[in-house]
Backbone as ProteinMPNN parsed JSONL, in Angstrom:
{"seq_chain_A": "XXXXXXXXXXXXXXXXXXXXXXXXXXXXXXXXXXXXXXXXXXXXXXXXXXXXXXXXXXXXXXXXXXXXXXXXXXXXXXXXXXXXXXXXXXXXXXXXXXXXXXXXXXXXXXXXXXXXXXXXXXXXXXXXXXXXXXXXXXXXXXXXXXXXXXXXXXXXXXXXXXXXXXXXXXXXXX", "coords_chain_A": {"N_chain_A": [[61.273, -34.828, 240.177], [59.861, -37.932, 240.27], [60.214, -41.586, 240.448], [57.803, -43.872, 240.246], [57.85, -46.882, 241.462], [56.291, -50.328, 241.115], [55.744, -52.248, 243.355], [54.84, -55.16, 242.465], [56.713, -55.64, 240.207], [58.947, -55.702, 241.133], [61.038, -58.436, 241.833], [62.663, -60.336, 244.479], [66.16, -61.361, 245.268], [69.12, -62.039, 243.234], [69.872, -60.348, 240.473], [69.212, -61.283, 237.033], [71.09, -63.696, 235.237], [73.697, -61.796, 232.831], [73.881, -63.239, 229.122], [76.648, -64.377, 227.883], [78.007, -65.12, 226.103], [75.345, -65.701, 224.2], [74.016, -67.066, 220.928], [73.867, -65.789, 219.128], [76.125, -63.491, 219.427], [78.145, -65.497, 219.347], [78.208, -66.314, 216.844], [78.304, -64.495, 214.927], [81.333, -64.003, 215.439], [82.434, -66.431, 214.49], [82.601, -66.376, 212.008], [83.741, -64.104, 211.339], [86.088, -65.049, 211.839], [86.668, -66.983, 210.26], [86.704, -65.918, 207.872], [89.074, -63.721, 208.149], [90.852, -66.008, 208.491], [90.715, -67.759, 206.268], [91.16, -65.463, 204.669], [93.915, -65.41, 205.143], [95.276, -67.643, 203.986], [94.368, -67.702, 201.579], [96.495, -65.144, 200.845], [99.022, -66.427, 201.658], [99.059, -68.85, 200.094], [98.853, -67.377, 197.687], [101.639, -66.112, 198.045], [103.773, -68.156, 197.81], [102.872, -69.415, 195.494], [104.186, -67.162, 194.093], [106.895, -67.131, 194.513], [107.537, -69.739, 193.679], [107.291, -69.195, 190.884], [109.34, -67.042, 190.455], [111.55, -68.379, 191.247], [111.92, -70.447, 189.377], [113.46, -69.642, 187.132], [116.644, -70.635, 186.494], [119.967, -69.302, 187.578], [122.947, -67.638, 185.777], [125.488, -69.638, 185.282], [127.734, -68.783, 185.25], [128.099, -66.122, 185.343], [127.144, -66.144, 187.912], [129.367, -67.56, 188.88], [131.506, -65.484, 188.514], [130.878, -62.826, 189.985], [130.958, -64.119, 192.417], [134.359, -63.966, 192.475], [133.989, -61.615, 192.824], [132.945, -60.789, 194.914], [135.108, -61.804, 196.993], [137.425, -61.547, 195.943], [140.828, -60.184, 196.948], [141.753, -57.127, 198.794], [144.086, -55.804, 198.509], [147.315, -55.959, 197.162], [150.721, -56.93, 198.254], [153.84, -56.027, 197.15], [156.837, -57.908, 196.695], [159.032, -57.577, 195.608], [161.247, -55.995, 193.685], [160.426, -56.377, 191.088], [157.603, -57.749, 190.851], [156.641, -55.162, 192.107], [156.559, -52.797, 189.815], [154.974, -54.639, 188.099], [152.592, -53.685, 189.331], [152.462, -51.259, 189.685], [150.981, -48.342, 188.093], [151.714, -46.678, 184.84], [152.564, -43.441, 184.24], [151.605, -40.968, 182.201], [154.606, -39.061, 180.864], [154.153, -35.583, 182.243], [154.269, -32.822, 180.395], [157.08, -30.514, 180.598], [157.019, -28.004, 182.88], [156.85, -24.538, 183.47], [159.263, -22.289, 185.192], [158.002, -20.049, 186.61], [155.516, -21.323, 186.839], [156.152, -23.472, 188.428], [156.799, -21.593, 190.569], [153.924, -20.848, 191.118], [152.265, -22.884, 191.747], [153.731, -24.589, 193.317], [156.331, -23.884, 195.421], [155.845, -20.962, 195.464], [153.902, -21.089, 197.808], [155.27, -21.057, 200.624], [157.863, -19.218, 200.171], [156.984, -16.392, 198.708], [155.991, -15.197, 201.183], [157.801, -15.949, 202.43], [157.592, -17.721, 204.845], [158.66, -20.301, 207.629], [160.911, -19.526, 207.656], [162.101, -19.512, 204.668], [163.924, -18.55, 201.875], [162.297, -14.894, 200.758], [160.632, -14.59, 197.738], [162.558, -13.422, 194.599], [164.17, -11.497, 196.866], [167.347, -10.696, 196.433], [169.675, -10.352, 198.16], [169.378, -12.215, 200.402], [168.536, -14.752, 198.745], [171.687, -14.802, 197.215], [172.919, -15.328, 199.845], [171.919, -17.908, 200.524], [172.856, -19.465, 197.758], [175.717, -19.058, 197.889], [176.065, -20.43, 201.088], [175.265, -22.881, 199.702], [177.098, -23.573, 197.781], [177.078, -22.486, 195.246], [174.886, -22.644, 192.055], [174.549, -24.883, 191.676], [174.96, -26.412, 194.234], [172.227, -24.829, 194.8], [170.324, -25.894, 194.286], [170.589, -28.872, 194.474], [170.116, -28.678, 197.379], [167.077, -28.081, 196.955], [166.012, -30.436, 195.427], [166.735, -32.332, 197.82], [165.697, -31.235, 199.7], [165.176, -28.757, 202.466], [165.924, -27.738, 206.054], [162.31, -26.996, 207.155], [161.905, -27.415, 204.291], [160.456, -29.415, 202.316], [161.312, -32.699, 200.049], [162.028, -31.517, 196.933], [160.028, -29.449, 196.724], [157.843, -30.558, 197.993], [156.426, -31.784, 195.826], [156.747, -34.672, 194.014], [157.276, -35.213, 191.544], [158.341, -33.097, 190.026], [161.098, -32.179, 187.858], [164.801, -32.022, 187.5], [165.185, -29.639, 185.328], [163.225, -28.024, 185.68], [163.12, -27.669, 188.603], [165.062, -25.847, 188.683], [164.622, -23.76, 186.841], [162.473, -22.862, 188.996], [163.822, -21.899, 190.542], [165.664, -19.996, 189.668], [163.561, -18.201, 188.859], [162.797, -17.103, 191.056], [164.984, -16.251, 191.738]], "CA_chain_A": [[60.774, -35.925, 239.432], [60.26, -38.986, 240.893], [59.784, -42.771, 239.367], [57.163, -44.628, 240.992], [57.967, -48.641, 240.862], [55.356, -50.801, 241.239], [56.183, -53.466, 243.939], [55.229, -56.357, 241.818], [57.535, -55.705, 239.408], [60.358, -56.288, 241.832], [61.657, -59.423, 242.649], [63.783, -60.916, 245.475], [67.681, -62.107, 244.909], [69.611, -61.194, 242.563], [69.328, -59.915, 238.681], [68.9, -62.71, 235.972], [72.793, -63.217, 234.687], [73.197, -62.112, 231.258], [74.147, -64.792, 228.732], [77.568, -63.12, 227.206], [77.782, -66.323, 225.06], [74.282, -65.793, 223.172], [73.835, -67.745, 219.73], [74.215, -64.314, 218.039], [77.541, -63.203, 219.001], [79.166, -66.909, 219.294], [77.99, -66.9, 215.192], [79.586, -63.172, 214.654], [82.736, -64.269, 216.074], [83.046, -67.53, 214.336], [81.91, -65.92, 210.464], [84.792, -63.064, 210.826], [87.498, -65.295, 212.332], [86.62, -68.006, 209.163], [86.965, -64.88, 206.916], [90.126, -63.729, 208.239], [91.702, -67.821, 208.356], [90.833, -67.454, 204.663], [92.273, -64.689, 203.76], [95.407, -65.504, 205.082], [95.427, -68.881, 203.357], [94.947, -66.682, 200.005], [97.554, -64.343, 200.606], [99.937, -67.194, 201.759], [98.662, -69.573, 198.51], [99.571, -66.012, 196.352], [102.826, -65.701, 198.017], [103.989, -69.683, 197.291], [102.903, -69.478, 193.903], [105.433, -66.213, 193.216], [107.819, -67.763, 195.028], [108.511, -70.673, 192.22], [107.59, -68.712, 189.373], [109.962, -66.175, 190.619], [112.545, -69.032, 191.989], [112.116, -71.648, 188.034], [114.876, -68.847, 186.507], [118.255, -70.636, 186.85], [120.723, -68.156, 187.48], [123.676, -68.06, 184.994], [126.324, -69.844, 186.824], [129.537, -68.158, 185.065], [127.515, -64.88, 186.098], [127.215, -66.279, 189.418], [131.034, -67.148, 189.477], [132.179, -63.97, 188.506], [130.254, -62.274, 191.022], [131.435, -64.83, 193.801], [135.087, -64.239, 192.576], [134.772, -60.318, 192.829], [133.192, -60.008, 196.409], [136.001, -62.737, 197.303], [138.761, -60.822, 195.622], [141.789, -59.584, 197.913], [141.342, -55.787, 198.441], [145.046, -55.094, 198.23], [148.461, -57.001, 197.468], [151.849, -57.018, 198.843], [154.653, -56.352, 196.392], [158.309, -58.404, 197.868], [159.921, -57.633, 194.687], [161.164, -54.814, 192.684], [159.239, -56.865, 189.871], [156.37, -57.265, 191.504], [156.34, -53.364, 191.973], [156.942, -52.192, 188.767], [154.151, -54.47, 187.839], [151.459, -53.2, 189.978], [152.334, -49.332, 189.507], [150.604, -47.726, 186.783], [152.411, -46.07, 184.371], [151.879, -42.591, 184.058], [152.275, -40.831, 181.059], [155.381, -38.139, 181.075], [154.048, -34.302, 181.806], [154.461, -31.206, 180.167], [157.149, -29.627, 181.397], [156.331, -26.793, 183.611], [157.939, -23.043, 183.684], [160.101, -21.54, 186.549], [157.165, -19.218, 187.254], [154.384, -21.608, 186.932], [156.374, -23.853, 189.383], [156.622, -21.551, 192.131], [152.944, -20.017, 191.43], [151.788, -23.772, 191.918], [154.206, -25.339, 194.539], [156.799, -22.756, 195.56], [154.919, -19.749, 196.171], [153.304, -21.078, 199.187], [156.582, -20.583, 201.714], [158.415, -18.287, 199.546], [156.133, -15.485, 198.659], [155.931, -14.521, 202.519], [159.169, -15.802, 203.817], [157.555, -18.861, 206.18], [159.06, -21.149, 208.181], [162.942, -19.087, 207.321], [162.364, -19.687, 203.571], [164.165, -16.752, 201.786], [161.468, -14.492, 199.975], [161.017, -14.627, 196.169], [162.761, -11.579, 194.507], [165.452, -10.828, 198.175], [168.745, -10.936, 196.184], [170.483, -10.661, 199.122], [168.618, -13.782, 200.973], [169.019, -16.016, 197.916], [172.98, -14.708, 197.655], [173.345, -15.86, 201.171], [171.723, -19.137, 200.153], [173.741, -19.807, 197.046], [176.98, -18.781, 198.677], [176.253, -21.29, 201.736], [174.69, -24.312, 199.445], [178.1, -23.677, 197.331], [176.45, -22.415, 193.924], [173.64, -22.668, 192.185], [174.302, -26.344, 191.873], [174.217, -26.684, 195.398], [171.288, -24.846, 195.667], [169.434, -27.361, 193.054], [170.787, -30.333, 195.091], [169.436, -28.557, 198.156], [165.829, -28.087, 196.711], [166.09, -31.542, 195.568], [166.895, -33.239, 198.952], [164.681, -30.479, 201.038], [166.141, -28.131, 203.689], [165.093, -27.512, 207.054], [161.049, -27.441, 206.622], [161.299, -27.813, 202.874], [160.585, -31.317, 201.982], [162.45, -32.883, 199.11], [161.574, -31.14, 195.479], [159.341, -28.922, 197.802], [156.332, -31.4, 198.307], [156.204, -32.409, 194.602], [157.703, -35.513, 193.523], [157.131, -35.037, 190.063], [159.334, -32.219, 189.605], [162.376, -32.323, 187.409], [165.629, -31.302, 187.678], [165.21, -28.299, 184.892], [161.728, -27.671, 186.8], [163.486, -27.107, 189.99], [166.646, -24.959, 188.004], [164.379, -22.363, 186.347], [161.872, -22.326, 189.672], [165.509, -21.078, 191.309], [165.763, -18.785, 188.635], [162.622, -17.458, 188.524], [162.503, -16.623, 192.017], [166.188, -15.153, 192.805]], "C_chain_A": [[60.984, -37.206, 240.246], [59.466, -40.369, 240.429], [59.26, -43.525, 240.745], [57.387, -46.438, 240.321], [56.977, -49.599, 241.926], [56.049, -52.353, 241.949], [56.177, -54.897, 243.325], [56.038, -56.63, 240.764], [59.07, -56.144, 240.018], [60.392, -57.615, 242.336], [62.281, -59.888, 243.5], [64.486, -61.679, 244.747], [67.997, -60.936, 243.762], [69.146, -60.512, 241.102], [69.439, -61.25, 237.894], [70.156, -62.462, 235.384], [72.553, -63.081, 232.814], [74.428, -62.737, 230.335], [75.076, -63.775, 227.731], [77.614, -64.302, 225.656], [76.736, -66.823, 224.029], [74.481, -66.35, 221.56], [74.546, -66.247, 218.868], [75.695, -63.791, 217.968], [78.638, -63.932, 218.596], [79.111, -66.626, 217.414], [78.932, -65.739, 214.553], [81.022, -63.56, 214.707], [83.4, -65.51, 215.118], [83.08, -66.943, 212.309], [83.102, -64.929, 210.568], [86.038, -64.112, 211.301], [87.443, -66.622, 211.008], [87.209, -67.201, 208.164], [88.419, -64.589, 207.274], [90.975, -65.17, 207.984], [91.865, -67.71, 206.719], [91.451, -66.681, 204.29], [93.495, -65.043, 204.016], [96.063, -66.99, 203.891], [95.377, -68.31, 201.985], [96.119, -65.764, 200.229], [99.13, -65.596, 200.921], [100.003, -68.076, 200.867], [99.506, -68.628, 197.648], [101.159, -65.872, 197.068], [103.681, -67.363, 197.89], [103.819, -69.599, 196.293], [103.702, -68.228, 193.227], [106.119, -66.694, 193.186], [108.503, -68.841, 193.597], [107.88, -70.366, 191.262], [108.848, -67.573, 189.606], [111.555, -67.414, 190.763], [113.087, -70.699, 190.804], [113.008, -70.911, 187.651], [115.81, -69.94, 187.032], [119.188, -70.129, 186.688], [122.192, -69.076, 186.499], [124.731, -68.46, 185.787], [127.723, -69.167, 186.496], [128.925, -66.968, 185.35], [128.197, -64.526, 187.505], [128.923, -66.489, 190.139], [131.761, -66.426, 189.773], [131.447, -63.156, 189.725], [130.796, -62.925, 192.536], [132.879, -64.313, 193.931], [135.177, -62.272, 193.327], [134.014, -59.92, 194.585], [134.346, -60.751, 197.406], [137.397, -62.398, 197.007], [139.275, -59.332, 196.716], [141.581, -58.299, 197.791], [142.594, -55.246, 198.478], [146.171, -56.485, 197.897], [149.749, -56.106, 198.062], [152.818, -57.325, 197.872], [156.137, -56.83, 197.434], [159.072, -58.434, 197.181], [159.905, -56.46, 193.926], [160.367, -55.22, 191.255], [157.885, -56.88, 190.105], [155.711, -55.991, 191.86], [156.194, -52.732, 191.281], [155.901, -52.985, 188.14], [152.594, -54.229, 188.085], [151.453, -51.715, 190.116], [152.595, -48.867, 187.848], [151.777, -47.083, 186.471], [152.154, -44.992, 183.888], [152.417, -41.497, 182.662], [153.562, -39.007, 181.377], [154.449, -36.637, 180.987], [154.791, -33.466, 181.072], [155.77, -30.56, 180.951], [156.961, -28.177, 181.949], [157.555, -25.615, 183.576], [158.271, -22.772, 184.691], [158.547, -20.715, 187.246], [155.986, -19.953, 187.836], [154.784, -22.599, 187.963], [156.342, -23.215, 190.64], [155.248, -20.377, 191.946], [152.545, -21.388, 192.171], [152.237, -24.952, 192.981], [155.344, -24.519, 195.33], [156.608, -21.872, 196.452], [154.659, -19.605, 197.976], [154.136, -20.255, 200.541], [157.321, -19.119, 201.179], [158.295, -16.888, 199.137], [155.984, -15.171, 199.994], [156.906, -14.866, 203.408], [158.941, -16.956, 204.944], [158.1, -19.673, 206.312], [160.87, -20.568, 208.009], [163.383, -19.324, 205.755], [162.869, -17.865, 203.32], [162.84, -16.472, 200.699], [161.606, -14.348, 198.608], [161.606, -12.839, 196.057], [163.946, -10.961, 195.491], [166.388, -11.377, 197.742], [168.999, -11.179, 197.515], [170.064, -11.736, 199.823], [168.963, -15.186, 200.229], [170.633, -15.792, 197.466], [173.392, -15.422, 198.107], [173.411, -17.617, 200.714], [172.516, -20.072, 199.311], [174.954, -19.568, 197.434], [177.525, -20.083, 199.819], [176.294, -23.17, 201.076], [176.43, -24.722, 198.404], [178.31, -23.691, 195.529], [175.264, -22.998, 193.406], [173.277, -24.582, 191.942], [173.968, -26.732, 193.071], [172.862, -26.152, 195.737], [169.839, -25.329, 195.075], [169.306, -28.468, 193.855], [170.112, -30.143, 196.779], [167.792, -28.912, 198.127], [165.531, -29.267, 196.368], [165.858, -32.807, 196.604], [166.266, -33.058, 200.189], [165.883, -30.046, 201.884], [165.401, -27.499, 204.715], [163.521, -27.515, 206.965], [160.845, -27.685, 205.212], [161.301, -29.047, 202.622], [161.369, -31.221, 200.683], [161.38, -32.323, 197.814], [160.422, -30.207, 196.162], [157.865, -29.083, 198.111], [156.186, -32.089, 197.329], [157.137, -33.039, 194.156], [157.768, -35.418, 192.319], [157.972, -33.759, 189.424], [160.704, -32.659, 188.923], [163.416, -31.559, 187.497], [165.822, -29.563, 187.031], [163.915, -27.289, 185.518], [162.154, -26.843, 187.926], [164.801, -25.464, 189.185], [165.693, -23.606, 187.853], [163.333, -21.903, 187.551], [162.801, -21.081, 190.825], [165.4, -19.618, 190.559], [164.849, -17.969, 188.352], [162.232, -16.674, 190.143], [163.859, -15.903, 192.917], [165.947, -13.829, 192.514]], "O_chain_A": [[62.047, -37.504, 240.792], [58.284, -40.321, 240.089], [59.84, -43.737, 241.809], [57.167, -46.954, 239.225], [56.954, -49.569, 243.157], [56.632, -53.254, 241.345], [57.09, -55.707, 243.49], [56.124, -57.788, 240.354], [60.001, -56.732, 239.468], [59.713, -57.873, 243.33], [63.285, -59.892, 242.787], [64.081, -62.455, 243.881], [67.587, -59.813, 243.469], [67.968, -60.246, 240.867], [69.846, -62.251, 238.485], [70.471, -61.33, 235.017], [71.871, -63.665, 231.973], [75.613, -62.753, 230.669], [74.673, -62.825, 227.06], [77.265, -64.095, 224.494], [76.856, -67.784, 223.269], [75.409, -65.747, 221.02], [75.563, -66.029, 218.209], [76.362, -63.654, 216.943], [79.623, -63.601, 217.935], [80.166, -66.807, 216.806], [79.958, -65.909, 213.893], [81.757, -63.274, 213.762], [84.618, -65.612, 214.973], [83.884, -67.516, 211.575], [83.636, -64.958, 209.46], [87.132, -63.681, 210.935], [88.512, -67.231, 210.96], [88.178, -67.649, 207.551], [89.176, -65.306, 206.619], [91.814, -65.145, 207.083], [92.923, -67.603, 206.098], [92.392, -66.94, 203.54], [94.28, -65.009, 203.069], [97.109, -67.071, 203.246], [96.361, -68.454, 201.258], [96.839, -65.878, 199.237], [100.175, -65.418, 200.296], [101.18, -68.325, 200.604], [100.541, -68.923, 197.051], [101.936, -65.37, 196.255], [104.829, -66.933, 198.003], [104.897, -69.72, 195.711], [103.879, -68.209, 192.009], [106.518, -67.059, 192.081], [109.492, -68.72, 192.873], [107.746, -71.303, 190.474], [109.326, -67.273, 188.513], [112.599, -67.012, 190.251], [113.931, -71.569, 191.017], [113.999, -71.628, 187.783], [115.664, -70.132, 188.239], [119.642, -70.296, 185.556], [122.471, -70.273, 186.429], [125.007, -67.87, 186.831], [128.638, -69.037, 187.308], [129.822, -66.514, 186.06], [128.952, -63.702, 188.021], [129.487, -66.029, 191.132], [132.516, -66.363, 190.744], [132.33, -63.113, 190.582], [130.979, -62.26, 193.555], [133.198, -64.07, 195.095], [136.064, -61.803, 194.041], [134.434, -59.013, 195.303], [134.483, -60.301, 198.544], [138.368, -62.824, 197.632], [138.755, -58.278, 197.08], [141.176, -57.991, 196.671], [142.524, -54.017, 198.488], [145.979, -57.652, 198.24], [149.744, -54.893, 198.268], [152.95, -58.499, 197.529], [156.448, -56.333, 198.516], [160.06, -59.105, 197.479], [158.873, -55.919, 193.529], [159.813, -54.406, 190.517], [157.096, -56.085, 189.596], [154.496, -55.796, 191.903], [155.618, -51.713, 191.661], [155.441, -52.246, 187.27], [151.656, -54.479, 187.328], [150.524, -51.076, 190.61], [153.472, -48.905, 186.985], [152.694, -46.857, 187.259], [151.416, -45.113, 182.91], [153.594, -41.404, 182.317], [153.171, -38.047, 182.041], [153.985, -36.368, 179.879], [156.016, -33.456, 181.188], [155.479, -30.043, 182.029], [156.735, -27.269, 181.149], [158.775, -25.77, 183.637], [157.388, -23.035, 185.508], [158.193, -20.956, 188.4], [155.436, -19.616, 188.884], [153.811, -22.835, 188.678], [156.011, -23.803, 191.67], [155.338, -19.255, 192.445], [152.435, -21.192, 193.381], [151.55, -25.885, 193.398], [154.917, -24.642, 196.478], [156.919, -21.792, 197.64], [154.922, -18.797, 198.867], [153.789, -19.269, 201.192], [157.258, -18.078, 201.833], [159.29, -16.163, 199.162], [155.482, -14.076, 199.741], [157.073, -14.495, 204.57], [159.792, -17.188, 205.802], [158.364, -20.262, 205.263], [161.842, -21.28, 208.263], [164.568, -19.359, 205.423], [162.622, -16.78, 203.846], [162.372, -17.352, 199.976], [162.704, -13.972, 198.198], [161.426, -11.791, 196.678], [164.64, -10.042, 195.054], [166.691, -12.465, 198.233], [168.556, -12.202, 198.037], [171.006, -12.512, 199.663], [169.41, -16.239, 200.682], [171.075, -16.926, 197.282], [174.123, -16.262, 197.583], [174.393, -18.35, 200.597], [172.88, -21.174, 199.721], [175.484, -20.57, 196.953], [178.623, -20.638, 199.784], [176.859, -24.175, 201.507], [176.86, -25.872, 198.325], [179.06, -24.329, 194.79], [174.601, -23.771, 194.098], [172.242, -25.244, 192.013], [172.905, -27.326, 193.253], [172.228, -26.656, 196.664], [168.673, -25.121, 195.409], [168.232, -29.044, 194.025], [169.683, -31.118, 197.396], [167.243, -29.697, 198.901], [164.522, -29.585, 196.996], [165.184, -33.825, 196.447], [166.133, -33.773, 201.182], [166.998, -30.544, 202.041], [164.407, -26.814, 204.474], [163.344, -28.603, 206.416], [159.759, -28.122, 204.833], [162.321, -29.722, 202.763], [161.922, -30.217, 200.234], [160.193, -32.641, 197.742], [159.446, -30.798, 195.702], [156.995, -28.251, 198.37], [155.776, -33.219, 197.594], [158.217, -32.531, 193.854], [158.928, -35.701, 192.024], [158.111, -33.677, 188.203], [161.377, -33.513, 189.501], [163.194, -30.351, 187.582], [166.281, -28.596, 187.639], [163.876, -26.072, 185.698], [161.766, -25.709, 188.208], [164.974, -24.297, 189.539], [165.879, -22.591, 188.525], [163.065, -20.703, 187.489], [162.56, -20.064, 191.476], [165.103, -18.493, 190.961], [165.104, -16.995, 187.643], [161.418, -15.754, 190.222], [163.921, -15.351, 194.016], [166.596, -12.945, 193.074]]}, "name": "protein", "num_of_chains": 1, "seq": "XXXXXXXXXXXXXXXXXXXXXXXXXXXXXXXXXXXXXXXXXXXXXXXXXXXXXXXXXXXXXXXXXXXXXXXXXXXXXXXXXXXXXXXXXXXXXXXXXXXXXXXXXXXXXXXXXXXXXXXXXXXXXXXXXXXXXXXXXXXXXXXXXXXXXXXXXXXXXXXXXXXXXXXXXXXXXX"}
């Protein structure tokens, strides 16, 4: 195939420049960028007019106090007095006391029931014997469990234990 071009159709120099700036697109250009300008001027109008209907409320100011005082409030104190201690620790109300058994299912047990750390095993007369023999009766071996011995801490982890607490957990486990 081949395109025959007719010499007078050609010219000398270059091509005729083309006009990027034509009436037509300059008008396109100026008609969407008016449209956009506008809209923003409505959406920025609509967000000014929430603004102080949202911003005429006057907040309650003893609201607002209370609220200032509690993200402003100390997150701990410092008692420097046995008064001061006694009134910043709750008061808890006296338990139940607990049975010999149900003490050493629930604090006890743990060491005792397998003998760890050189505890004697629940039940090994001869072990708890030894024990009561060395501590110097079964008072001593109250005032032991009391004060902790070798890994046993004092009352044997549980502060809340009482003296008849600790007596019948003795007793329930020689």
């Amino acid at each position: 195939m081949t395109i025959d071009i007719d010499p007078k159709d050609v010219r000398p120099g270059p091509p005729p420049p083309i006009d990027i700036l034509d009436k037509h697109s300059n008008r396109a250009f100026f008609i969407r960028f008016t449209l956009v300008v506008v809209l923003l001027h409505a959406v920025a109008g609509g967000l000014v007019l929430a603004s102080r209907i949202v911003g005429q409320q006057e907040p309650d100011m003893e609201q607002q106090r209370e609220l200032i005082a509690r993200r402003i409030a100390p997150v701990g104190l410092v008692a420097t007095s046995d008064q001061e201690l006694a009134a910043l620790t709750p008061v808890a109300a006296p338990a139940a006391p607990r049975s010999g058994p149900q003490v050493v299912a629930q604090v006890c047990g743990a060491c005792h029931a397998s003998g760890m750390l050189g505890a004697p095993k629940s039940h090994d007369k001869a072990a708890w014997a030894a024990r009561e023999k060395a501590a110097g009766g079964p008072d001593g071996l109250l005032k032991s469990a009391i004060r902790g011995k070798g890994q046993m801490p004092p009352k044997g982890g549980d502060p809340s234990l009482g003296e008849q607490e600790l007596r019948d957990a003795i007793a329930a486990m020689r």
